[in-house]
N, C-alpha and C positions, 0 to 999 in steps of 0.2 A: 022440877026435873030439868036440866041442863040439855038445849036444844043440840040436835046430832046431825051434823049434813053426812051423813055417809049411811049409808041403808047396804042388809046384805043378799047379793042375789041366791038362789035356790040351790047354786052348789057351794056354796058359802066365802062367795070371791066378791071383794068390794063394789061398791060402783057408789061414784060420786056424782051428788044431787046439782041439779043444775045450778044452783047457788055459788055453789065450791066453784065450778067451770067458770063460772060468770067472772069472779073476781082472780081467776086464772088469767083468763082473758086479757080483762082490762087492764091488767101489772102489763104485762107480753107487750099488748101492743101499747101501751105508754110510754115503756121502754126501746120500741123498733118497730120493724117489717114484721108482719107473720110472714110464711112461706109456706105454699101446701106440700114443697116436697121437703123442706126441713123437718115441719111435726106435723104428720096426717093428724093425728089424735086431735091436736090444735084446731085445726083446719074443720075439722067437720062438727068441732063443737062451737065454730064461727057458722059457720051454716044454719047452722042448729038456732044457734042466740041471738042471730047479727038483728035483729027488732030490739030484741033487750039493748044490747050492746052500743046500737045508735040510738034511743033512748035516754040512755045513761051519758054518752060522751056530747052530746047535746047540751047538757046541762055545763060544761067544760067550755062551751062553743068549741066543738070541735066534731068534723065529721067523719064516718065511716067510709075508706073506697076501700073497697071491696069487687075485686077483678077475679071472678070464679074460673073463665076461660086461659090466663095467663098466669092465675096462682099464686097471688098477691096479697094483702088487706093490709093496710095504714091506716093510721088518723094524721086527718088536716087539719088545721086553725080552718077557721069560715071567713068567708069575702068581710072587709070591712063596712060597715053602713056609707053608701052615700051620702054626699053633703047633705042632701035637704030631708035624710031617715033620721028622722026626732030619735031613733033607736039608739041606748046606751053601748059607749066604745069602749068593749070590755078588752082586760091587758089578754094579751098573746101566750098561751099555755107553749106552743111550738114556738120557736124564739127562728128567726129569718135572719138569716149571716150570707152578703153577699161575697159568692164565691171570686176568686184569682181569676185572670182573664186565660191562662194557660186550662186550668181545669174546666172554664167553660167551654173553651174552644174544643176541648179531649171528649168532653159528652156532646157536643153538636155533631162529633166525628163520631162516634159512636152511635148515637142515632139513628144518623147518615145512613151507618153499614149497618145496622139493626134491621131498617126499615128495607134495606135492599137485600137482605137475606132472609126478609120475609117474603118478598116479592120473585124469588127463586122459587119456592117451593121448598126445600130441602127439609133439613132439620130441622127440628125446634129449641134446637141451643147451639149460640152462636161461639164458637171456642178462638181465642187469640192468643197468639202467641207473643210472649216480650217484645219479643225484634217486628212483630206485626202491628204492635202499639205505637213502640218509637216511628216506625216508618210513616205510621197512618197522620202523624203531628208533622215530623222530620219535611214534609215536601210544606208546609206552608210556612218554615221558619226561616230566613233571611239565608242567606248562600253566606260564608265564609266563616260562621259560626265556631269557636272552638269546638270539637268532636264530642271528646269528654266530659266538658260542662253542659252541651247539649244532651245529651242522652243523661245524663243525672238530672236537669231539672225536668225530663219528661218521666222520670221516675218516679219524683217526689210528683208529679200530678197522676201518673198512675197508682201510687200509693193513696195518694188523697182519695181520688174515685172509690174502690177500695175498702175506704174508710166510712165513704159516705153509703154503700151498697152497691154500686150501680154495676160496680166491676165483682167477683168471686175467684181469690186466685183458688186454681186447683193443685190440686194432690200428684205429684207426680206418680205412674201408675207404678206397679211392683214391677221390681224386675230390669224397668225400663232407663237407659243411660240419661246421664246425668246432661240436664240440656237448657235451654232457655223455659222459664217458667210459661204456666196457658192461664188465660183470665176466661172465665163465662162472664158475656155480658147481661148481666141481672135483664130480665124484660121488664122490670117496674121503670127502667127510666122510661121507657113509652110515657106513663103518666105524667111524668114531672117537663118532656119533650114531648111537648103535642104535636097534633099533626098539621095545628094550622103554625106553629112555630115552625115545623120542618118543610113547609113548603114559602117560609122565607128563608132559606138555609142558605140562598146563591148570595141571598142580598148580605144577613152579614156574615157571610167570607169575606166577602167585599171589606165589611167595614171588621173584620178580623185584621184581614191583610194591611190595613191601613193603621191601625193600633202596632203589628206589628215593626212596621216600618218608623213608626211615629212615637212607639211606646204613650200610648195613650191610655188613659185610665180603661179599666175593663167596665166592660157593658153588664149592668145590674139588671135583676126583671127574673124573664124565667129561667136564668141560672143559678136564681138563690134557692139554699136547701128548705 
């Protein structure tokens, strides 16, 4: 007899065995971010499995964050062994590409304002607008700048953001005229911008400012994806 992951409930509407979920799961987030407002459904069957689920991705070297309060779950690659951990260097399933010195400067400023629109109180989604982006790069970029190649290459790092998660552009709503696009700043960059990296935030602007002026190669570490 041919094993059946799907059983049927008492009014005769499917429900899929945790099996099925499981390998739901692990595709999803191999592939990306979970989000608990993108699939609830998702979401609470992370809940449900995340023992199975870091079990399994273990085996990968690779760990489960799992941020139930901000509504996140990723997999990471795991710290490399120490020099003196007899422990096997196994290759890197999440591949590390250090980012452009513009895009990292674009998520320290984000951060920045993330963390201080936490510290408001307010809402719990921080909404920008285009010309809020450019502006937010636009004051640490050298004075005399052409205009128009200025604000295109801060596009291309807002695209890249974007591209990487951290930014969500939105939907412009019905109805409403035609205007400068709004990005939500994803809250998973928290994780990847910690909090003892943003309380060095003065120090490298400093050494921001000085790459700029000097065009110095960009600072690798915790700007890589």
């Amino acid at each position: 007899m041919e094993d059946d992951f799907s059983m049927a409930m008492p009014d005769g509407a499917p429900m899929v065995a945790p099996a099925a979920d499981l390998s739901v799961l692990l595709i999803g987030l191999l592939k990306g971010v979970l989000y608990r407002d993108g699939d609830p459904r998702q979401w609470a069957a992370l809940l449900n499995l995340q023992a199975r689920v870091r079990d399994y991705v273990a085996v990968l070297n690779l760990d489960l964050v799992l941020d139930e309060a901000e509504g996140y779950a990723f997999l990471k690659s795991r710290p490399e062994p120490a020099d003196d951990d007899p422990s096997p260097r196994l290759p890197r399933l999440v591949a590390r590409r250090p980012l452009s010195f513009p895009v990292s400067l674009l998520l320290a400023l984000l951060r920045k304002k993330l963390a201080e629109f936490d510290a408001s109180g307010g809402d719990t989604r921080l909404v920008l607008s285009r010309d809020e982006l450019v502006e937010l790069v636009r004051v640490f970029l050298p004075d005399g700048s052409n205009e128009a190649k200025l604000i295109d290459q801060i596009e291309i790092s807002i695209n890249k953001v974007v591209e990487l998660g951290f930014l969500r552009k939105l939907k412009p709503a019905v109805g409403a005229a035609t205007g400068p696009a709004s990005y939500e700043v994803r809250r998973i960059l928290k994780a990847f911008v910690d909090a003892q990296w943003l309380a060095e935030f003065d120090a490298r602007l400093a050494v921001y400012r000085a790459q700029l002026m000097g065009e110095a190669p960009a600072v690798e570490g915790q700007g890589d994806e």
